[in-house]
C-alpha positions in Angstrom: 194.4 89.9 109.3 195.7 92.4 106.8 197.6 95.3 108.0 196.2 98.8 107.4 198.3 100.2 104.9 197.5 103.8 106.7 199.1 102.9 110.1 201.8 100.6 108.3 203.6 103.9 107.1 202.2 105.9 109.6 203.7 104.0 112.4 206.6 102.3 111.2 209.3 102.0 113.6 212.3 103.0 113.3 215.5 101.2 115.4 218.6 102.2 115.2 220.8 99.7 117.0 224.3 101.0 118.8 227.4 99.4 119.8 227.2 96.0 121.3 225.1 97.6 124.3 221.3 97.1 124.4 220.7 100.7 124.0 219.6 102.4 120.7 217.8 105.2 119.3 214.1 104.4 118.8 212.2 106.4 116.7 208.7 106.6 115.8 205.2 107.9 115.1 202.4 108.1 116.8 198.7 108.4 115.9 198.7 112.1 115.5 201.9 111.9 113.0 204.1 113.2 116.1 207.8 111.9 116.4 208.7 110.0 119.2 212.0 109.6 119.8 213.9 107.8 122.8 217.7 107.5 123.2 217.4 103.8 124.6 214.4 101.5 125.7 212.1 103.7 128.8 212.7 102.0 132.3 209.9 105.0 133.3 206.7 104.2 131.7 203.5 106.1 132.9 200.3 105.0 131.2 197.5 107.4 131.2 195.0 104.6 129.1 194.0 101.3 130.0 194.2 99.4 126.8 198.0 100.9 126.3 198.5 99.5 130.1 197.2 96.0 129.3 199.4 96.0 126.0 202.2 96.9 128.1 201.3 94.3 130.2 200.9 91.2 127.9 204.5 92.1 126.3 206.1 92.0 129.7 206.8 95.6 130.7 205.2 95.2 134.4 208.4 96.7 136.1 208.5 99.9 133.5 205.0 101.1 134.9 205.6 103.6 137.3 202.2 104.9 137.3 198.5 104.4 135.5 195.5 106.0 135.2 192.8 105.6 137.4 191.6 102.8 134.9 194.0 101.1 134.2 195.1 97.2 136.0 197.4 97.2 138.8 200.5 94.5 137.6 200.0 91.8 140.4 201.1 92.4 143.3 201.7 96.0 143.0 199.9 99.6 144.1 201.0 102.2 141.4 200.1 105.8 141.9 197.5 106.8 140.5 197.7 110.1 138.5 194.0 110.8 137.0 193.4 109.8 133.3 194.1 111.3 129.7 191.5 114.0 130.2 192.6 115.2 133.8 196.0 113.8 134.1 197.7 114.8 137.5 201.0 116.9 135.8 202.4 117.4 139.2 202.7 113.8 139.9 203.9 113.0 136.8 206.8 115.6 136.9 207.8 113.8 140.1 207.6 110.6 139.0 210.3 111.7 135.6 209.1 109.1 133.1 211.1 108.1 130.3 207.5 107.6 128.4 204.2 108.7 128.7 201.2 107.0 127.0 198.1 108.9 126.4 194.4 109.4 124.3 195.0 111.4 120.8 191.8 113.5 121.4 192.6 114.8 125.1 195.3 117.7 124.8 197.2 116.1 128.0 200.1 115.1 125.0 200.3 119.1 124.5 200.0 120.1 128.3 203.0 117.2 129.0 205.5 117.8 126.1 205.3 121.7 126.8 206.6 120.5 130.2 209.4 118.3 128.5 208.0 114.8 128.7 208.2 112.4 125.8 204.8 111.2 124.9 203.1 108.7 122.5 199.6 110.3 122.1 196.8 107.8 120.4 195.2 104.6 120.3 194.3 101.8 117.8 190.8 102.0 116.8 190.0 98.7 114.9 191.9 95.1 115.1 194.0 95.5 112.4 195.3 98.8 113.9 195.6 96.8 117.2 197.8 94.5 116.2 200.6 96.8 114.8 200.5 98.6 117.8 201.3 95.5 119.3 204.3 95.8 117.6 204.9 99.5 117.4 204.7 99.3 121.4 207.2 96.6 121.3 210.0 98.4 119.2 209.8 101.6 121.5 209.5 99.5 124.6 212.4 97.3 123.9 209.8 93.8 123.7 210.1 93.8 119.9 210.3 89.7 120.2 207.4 89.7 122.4 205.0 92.1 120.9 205.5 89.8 117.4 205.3 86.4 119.2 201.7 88.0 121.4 200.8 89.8 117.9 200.7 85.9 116.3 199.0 84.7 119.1 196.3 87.1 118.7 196.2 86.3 114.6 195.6 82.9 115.4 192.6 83.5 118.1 191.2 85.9 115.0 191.6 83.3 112.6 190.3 80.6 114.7 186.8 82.5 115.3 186.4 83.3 111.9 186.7 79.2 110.9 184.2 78.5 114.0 181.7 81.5 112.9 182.4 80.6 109.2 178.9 80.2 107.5 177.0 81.1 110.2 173.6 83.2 109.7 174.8 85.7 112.4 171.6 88.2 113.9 171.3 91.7 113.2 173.2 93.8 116.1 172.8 97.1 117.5 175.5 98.0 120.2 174.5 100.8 122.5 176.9 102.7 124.2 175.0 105.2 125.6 171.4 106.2 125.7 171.6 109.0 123.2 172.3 106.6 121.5 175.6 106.3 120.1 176.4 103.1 118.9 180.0 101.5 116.9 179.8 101.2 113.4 182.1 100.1 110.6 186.0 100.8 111.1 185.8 100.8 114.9 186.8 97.8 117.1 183.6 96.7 118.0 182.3 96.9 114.3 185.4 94.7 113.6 184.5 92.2 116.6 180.9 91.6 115.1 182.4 90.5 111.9 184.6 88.1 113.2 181.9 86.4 115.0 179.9 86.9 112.0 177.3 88.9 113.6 175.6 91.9 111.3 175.8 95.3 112.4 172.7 97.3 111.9 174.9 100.6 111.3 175.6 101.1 107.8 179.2 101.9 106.6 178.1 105.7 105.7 177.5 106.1 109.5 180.8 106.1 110.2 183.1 104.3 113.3 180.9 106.1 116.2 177.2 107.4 114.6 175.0 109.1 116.8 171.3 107.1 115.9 168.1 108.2 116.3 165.5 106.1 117.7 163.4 105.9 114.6 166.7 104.6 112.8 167.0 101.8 115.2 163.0 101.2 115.8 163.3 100.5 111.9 166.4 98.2 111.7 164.5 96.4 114.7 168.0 94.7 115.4 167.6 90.7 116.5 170.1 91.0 119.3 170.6 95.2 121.4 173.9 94.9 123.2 173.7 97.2 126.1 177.3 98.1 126.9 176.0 101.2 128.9 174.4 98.4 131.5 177.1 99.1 133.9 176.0 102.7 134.1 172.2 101.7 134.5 170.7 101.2 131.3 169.1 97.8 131.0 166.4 96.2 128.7 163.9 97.7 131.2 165.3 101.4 130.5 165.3 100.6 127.0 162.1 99.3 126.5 160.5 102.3 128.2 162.0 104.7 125.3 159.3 105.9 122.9 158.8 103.2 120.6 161.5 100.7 121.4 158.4 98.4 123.5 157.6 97.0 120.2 161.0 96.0 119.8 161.3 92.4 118.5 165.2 91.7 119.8 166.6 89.9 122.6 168.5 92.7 124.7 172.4 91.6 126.3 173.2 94.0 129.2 177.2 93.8 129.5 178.5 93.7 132.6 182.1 96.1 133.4 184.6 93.6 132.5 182.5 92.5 128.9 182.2 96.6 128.3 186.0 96.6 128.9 186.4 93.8 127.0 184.7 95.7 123.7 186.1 98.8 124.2 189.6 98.4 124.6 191.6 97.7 121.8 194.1 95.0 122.8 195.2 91.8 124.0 192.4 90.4 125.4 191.0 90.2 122.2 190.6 86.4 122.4 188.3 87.0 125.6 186.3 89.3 124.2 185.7 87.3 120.7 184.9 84.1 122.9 182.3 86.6 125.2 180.4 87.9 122.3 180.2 84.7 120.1 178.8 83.3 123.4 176.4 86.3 124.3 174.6 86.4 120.6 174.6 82.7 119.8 173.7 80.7 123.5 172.4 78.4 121.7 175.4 77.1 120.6 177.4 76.8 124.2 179.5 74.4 124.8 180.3 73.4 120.7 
């Protein structure tokens, strides 16, 4: 995978190693150009979005986690606090807790409402693969995993490349991803988009749309899409719903209603990427199980 050239400068890390000790200044940027600076590696963490969590997670930093969103995965054996999410964080109860580090959404304001109060906060999340995997890394170098975060960032490169040479020359269907009934759907630059290519699938959404077009039904009645991933299906949509829309009866495609874990799976931006490739190659081509 190429790195973007965008989030190479934007979020190029900064270490400034001191002494013989393990501490050192970290420096950095997050996704909304902020600097984030820490005097030595957090031993505080509190994660207020699921993908940073699982990130965090996969490059060992379990025993930094001093709280999560109501989201997020629990490290085994453990029972964080809980302190709401991004949108509705609990500030109290993160005050108490005095993280180190605070990871949060870009698009929320909870950054703004927690650095007024004197908390240090990365604010932002990866949107595609390619963004994912240097904020593999990026998380590494402020966490203090750098040697982790590049040893799971080549193990995700491989799973990448390995799906590509399985999907390679593969007439993949037309796909429309649903995620929810207004519709919005994922088009090119976003995660998802960048999922169906791997698998060399062919999403209906044209590039113009943008990352997260709002559709209209006639758009997608048009496209008549071979496979309608329903990654609203946890939340009640399913092909039944869908097929009672105006129009969408006539609908020629077969309809994939994702269950919670495959919607997580799509929607977060991060290590489980191998999962999530080997779920959708298997969901739009079951004819090809067990190759």
């Amino acid at each position: 995978m190429q790195r973007s050239p965008l989030l190479h400068s934007l979020l190029t890390v900064i270490l400034v190693l001191a002494g013989l000790a393990a501490a050192r200044d970290v420096t950095v940027h997050d996704y909304l150009d902020r600097e984030v600076s820490l005097a030595a590696p957090p031993e505080r963490i509190v994660s207020l979005m699921p993908s940073h969590t699982e990130t965090l997670l996969e490059l060992g930093g379990a025993d930094l986690l001093v709280a999560l969103d109501t989201l997020s995965p629990q490290p085994g054996g453990t029972d964080l606090p809980l302190v709401g999410d991004g949108f509705s964080p609990n500030l109290e109860r993160i005050i108490e807790l005095e993280p180190d580090l605070v990871l949060t959404d870009a698009y929320s304001g909870a950054h703004e409402q927690l650095a007024d109060l004197g908390v240090t906060v990365f604010a932002g999340t990866p949107e595609n693969v390619a963004d994912m995997l240097d904020f593999v890394e990026l998380l590494g170098g402020l966490t203090g995993f750098p040697e982790e975060a590049a040893a799971v960032r080549a193990d995700l490169e491989e799973k990448v490349a390995e799906m590509e040479e399985r999907a390679a020359g593969t007439a993949g269907p037309t796909v429309y991803v649903e995620l929810d009934p207004e519709p919005f759907s994922a088009g090119p630059g976003s995660y998802i988009d960048d999922l169906l290519v791997i698998v060399g699938a062919r999403n209906i959404v044209p590039e113009e749309l943008g990352a997260w077009p709002l559709l209209s039904r006639e758009f997608i009645i048009s496209a008549d899409p071979e496979v309608i991933l329903l990654l609203d299906a946890p939340w009640g949509e399913s092909e039944a719903t869908l097929r009672e829309r105006p129009g969408f009866a006539e609908l020629s495609g077969r309809v994939v209603e994702a269950g919670e874990r495959e919607e997580d799976l799509l929607s977060r931006p991060g290590p489980h990427l191998g999962e999530a490739l080997d779920w959708l190659y298997a969901a739009l081509y079951p004819d090809a199980a067990g190759e």
